[in-house]
N, C-alpha and C positions, 0 to 999 in steps of 0.2 A: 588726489583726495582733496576735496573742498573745504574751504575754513569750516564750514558749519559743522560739519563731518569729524574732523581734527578735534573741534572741541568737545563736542559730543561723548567720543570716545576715550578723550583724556581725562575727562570730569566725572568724578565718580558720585551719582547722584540718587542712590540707593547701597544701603551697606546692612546685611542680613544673612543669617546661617539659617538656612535649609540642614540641616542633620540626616546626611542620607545614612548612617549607622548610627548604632549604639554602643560603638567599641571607642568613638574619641571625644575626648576630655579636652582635652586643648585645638583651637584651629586658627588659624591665621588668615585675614579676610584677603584672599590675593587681589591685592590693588594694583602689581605691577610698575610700582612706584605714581601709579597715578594722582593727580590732585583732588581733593576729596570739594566739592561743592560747598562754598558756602550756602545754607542753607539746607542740606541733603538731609534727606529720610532715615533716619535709624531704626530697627525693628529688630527690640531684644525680646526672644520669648521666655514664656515659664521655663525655669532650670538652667539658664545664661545667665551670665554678664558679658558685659562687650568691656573691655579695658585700650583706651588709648593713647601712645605712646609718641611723645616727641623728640626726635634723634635720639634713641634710644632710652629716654628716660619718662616716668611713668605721669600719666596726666590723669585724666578724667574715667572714672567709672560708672558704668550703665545701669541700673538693675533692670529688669524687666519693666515693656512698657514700648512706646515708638514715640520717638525723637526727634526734632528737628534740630540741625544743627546746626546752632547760632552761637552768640559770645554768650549769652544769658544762661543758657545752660553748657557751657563747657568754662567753668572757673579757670582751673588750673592750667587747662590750654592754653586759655587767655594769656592769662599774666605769664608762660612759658615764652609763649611768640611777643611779647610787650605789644601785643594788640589795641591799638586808641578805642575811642569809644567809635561806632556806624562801621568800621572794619567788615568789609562785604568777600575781599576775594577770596579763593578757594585756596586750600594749602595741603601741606603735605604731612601725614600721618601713619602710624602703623597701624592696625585695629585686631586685636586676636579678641576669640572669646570662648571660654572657658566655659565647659557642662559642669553645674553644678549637683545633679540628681543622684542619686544613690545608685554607685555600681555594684552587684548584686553576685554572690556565689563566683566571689575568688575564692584562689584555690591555694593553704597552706599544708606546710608539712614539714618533718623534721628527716635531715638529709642522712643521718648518721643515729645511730641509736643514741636511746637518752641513760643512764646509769643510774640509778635510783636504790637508795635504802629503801628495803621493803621489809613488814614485820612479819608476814608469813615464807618469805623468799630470803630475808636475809639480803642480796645483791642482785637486783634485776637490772637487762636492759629492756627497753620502751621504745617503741618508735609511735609518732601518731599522725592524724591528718585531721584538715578541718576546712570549714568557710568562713570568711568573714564577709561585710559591707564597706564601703568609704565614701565619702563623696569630698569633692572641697569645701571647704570653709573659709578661705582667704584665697581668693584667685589672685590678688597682688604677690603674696609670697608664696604660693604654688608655681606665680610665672618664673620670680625672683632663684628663689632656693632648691627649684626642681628643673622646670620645662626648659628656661630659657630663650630663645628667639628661637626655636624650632617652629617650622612651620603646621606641622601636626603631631599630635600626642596620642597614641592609642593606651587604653590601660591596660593592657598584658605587658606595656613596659614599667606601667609604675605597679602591675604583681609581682612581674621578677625581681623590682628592686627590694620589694617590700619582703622579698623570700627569707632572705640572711636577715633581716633583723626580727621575724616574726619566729624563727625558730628558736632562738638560744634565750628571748624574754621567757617564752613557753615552756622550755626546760627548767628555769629559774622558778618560775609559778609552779611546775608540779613537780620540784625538791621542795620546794618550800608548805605544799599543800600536808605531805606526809600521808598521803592517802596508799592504800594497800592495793596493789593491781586488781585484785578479785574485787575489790570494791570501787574500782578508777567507772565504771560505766553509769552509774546512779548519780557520779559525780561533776558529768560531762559538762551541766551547766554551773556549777558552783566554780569550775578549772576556767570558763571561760568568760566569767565574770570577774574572775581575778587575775585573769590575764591581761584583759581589755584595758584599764587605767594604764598598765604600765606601756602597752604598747602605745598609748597615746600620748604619753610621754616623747615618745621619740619619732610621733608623727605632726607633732605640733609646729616643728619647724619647717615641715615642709607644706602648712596650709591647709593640711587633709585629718579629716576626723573620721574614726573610726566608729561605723554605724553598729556594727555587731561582729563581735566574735565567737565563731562554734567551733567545740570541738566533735569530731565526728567518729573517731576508731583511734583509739590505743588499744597496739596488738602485740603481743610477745615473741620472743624470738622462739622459733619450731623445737628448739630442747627445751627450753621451759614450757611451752603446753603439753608436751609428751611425760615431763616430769608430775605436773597438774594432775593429766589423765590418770597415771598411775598412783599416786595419792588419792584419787578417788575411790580406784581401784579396790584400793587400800581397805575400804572400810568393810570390807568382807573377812578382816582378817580376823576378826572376833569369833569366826566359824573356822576350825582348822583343816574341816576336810575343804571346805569351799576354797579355802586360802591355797591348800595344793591341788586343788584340780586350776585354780587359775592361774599358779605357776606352772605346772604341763602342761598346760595350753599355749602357752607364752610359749615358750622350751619348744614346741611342737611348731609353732608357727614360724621361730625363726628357721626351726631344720628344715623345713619345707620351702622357706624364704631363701635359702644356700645350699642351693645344689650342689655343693664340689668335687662331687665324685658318684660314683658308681653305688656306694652302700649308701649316701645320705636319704636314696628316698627309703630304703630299709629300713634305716635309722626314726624316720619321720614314720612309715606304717607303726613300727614296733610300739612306738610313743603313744602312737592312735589306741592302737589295740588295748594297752598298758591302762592309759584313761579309763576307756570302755568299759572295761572288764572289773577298775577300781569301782567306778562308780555303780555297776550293777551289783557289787559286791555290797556296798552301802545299802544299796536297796533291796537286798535279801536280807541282810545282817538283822535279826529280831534284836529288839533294846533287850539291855542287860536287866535283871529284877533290879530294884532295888535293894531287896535283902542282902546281895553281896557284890558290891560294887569294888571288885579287885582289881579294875583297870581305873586310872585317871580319865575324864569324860572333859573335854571342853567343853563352850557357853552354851552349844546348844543340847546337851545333855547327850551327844554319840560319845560312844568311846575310842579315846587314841589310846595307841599301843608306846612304849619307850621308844620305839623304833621310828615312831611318827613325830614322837617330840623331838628328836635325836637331827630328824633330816628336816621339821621347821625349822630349827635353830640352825641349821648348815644356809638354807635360803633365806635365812633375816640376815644374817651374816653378809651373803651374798649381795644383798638388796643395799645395807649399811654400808658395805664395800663402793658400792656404786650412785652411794651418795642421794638414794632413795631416801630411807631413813634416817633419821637424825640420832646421835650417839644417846638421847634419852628416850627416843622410842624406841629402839633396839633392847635397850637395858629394863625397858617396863615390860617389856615383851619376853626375856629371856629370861626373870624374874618370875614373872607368871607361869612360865613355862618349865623352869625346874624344880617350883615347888610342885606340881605336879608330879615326879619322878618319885 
């Protein structure tokens, strides 16, 4: 190999991030421990800084813009290396340089359900997900308090880090919100406005600001929408015939959902038939005159018989038992229903 050659290659006289992805944040200019030219080219683009560092301690920062690299613009180099003044040779440097743009649709989420006073549930649990933005804001204590001399940073490792601490602030914001599940979805961005301060809080130390926080689904655990549905359910029960043909149907759906034997699809037709046969009866049954109204009539003016009030009050019971109904709608409803008798 020729002196010319030698030198050429040990001198490093162009220093530049080409960004072939968009996944790294941090990169580290592989110098190879080469000597960096007195005089060389620097070329920081839009969303960099270039930070350089001597024997591991922090010198001169870049922003955007292309540099020649002399004593007049590296201060703190300078007076690092005790450089005189006309000081020409080339020397030895680390150079990393840091994306500072906005990373775009990470992905949060809470690993474990959240526990929540609710005013219509009483005790619910919550799981939720969402996105946020970041980018950095001090690439000095991003390198310091995070990266460290790694030679590359992709940000799926500063998501995962950011996992555990984006979940339990978020839990704290929506205890603290007092918001009703049924009404958690209207409030998607009011949760993530008041989430965002506090999580910045504890991104502050590591250089990185949080550009936006969203929440995206809070979903309930599969017994509490099952509970929901039937609470909905529910609001048919102001019609009592309606109310028991939608407990036969239930009754019919699980017989037919549990095979166990030999009679249950028996069990399951008889039920069918049972229905059928109720509700056709409803639809022959002429209304009562007015003139002598001997039977009790629920809201929608048919008549129940004692025998129909007898076995509602066996299925509110039922219903109360399993924790459908709450002991005060039970009691409005059994109330209503024996002064009828």
């Amino acid at each position: 190999m020729s002196l010319r050659r030698f030198f050429i290659e040990e001198f490093v006289e162009v220093i530049e991030w080409r960004e072939e992805d968009r996944d790294t944040i941090l990169w580290k200019f592989p110098d190879r421990d080469a000597n960096i030219k007195y005089g060389a080219n620097l070329t920081v683009r839009e969303s960099q800084t270039a930070m350089f560092l001597n024997e591991g301690q922090f010198a001169d920062l870049f922003e955007p813009g292309r540099y020649e690299l002399l004593t007049e613009n590296m201060p703190l180099l300078t007076s690092l290396k005790n450089w005189k003044s006309g000081f020409k040779s080339p020397f030895l440097c680390d150079v990393y340089f840091a994306s500072t743009k906005t990373f775009t649709d990470l992905k949060w989420g809470t690993v474990n359900p959240i526990i929540l006073r609710d005013p219509e549930f009483k005790q619910v649990r919550v799981k939720a997900h969402g996105t946020y933005f970041i980018k950095i804001k001090d690439p000095e204590v991003f390198f310091k308090n995070y990266s460290g001399t790694k030679g590359v940073v992709k940000i799926q490792e500063v998501e995962a880090s950011l996992r555990d601490i984006i979940s339990p602030k978020f839990a704290e914001a929506l205890a603290e919100a007092e918001v009703s599940v049924l009404d958690m979805v209207k409030s998607y961005t009011e949760l993530g406005d008041q989430v965002a301060p506090i999580l910045q809080a504890d991104l502050d130390p590591f250089g990185i600001e949080l550009v936006k926080f969203q929440v995206s689904s809070v979903s309930l655990p599969k017994e509490v929408e099952e509970f929901y549905d039937k609470m909905t359910n529910m609001n048919m029960v102001d019609d009592m015939n309606r109310f028991q043909q939608f407990q036969t149907a239930q009754a019919m759906e699980k017989a037919a959902g549990n095979p166990s034997g030999g009679g249950s699809e028996g069990i399951g037709m008889g039920m069918g038939f049972g229905m059928a046969n109720m509700m056709m009866n409803q639809q022959n049954t002429p209304a009562t005159p007015k003139a002598a109204p001997a039977t009790p009539a629920d809201n929608s003016g048919k008549a129940i018989t004692r025998e129909e009030i007898m076995v509602t009050l066996n299925q509110l019971g039922e219903l109360k038992s399993a924790g459908i109904l709450t002991d005060e709608e039970f009691d409005a409803k059994k109330k209503e229903l024996l002064a009828r008798l």
